[in-house]
N, C-alpha and C positions, 0 to 999 in steps of 0.2 A: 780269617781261616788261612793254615798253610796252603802251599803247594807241592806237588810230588811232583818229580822230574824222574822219566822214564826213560832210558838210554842203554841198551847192552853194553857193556864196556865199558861203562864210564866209571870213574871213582866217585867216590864218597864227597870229595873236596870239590869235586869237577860238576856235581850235579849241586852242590850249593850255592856255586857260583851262578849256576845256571838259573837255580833259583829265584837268588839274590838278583840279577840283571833280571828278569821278568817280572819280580814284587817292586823294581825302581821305574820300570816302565808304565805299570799300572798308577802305580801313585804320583808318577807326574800327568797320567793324566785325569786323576781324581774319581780311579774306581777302586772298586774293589775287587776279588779275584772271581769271584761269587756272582757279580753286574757283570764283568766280560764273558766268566763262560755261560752264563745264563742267556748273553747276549747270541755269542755262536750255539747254542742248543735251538733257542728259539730261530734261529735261520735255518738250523739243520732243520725243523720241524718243518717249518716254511717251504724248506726245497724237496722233502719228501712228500710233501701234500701238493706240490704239482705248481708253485707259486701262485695259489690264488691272490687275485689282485683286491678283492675282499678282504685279505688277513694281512695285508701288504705291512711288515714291522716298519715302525716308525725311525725314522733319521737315526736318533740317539740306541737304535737298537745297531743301525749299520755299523754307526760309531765303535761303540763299544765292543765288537767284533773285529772290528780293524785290529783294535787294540790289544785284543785278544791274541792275534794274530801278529803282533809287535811283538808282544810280551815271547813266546812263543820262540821267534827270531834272535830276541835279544839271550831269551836263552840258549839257544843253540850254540849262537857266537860263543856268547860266555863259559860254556861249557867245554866248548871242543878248539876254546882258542890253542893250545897248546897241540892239536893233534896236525901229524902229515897230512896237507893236502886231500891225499889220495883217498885218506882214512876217514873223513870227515864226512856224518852223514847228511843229508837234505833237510831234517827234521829230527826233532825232539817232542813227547809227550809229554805234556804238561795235564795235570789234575788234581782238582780240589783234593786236601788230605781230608776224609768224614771221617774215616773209621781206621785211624790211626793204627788201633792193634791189630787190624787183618793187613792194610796197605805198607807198615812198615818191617812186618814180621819176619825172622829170618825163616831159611827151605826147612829146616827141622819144627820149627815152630809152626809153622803154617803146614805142615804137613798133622802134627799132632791134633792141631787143631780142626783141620777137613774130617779127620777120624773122629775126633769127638763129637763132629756133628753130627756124620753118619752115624755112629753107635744110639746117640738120644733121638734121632727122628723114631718118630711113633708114628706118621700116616699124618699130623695132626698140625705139625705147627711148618713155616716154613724160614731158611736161612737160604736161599737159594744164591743172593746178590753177594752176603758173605763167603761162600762158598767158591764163587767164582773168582772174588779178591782173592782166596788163599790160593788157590787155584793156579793162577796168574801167576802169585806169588814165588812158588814153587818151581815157575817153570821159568823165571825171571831172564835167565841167563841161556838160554833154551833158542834155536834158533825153529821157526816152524812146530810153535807149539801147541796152535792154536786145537787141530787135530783130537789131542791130547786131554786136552782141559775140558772140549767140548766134547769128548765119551764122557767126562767126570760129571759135567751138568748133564748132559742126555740122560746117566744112570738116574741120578741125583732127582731130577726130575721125574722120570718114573717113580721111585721110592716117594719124593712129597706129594703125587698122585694118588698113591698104596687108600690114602684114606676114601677113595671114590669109587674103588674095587674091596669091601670088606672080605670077598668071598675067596681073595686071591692070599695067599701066604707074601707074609713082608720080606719075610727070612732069605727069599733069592735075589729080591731086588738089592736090599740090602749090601749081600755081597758082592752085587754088579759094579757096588758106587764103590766099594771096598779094592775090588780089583782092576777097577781104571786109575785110581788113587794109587795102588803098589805098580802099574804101569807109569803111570805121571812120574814118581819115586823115582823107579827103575832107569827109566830116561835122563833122569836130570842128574845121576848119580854121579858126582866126580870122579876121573880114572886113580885110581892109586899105585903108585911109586912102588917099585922093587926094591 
């Protein structure tokens, strides 16, 4: 499985590298991207459940979290080898790529596509996890955007509720998720040149 490397500012070339330097790390030390971050998930879980000494993750699970966490480093370096000092951030986002067409999509694309979600939800089915990739997506280059994205699932969420309220009209939720989406839009809108 790839990976996606998350960085505001960074180019195309500069998050390959960053890539490439955390899939070299992984494979010397003979995981996959999938065992490490399975490995830091399962700790997160670990540390959000209070460290039960009952659920204590086994050696090869610390391991592989370390590594995760190399991998991680090594990308950052790689990534930001070229940049000033000053401008060099603490960290890099590294993440499984699953859903390639929502995680790689460009602002237009990933915008067309949060609309077409919203317009086919019926109450009935749900794309919530998608949604939030385009979501993100959209707001990539956005600084404090989180605000933003989460009125788009808050709406979003009431609308894939709609089905548990039949007696309520969909028709305004609907719009809800429509107009924090042309606020998401509106935000991320690049300035244009006179």
């Amino acid at each position: 499985m790839d990976l996606l490397l998350k960085l505001r500012g960074a180019s195309a070339e500069e998050k390959k590298r960053g890539v490439d330097a955390a899939k070299a790390v992984l494979e010397r030390a003979g995981l996959t991207a999938e065992q490490a971050a399975g490995a830091a998930f399962e700790l997160e879980g670990w540390d959000i459940d209070g460290f039960p000494e009952d659920h204590t993750p086994s050696d090869a699970v610390f391991e592989a979290n370390s590594v995760w966490g190399d991998a991680h480093q090594a990308a950052l370096e790689a990534c930001c080898a070229d940049w000033p000092a000053d401008k060099k951030p603490v960290a890099v986002e590294l993440e499984l790529l699953i859903d390639p067409e929502a995680q790689l999509a460009d602002r237009d694309t990933a915008l067309a596509k949060l609309r077409a979600i919203v317009e086919a939800k019926d109450g009935h089915s749900d794309a919530s996890n998608k949604l939030l990739i385009l979501a993100y997506r959209v707001a990539d280059e956005l600084e404090n955007a989180r605000d933003l994205v989460g009125d788009v699932t808050v709406a979003y969420t009431r609308l894939a509720h709609s089905c548990f309220y039949p007696d309520e009209p969909i028709e305004p939720k609907r719009k809800a998720v429509l107009d924090a989406i042309d606020a998401l839009e509106k935000a991320t809108e690049k300035p244009t040149s006179h």
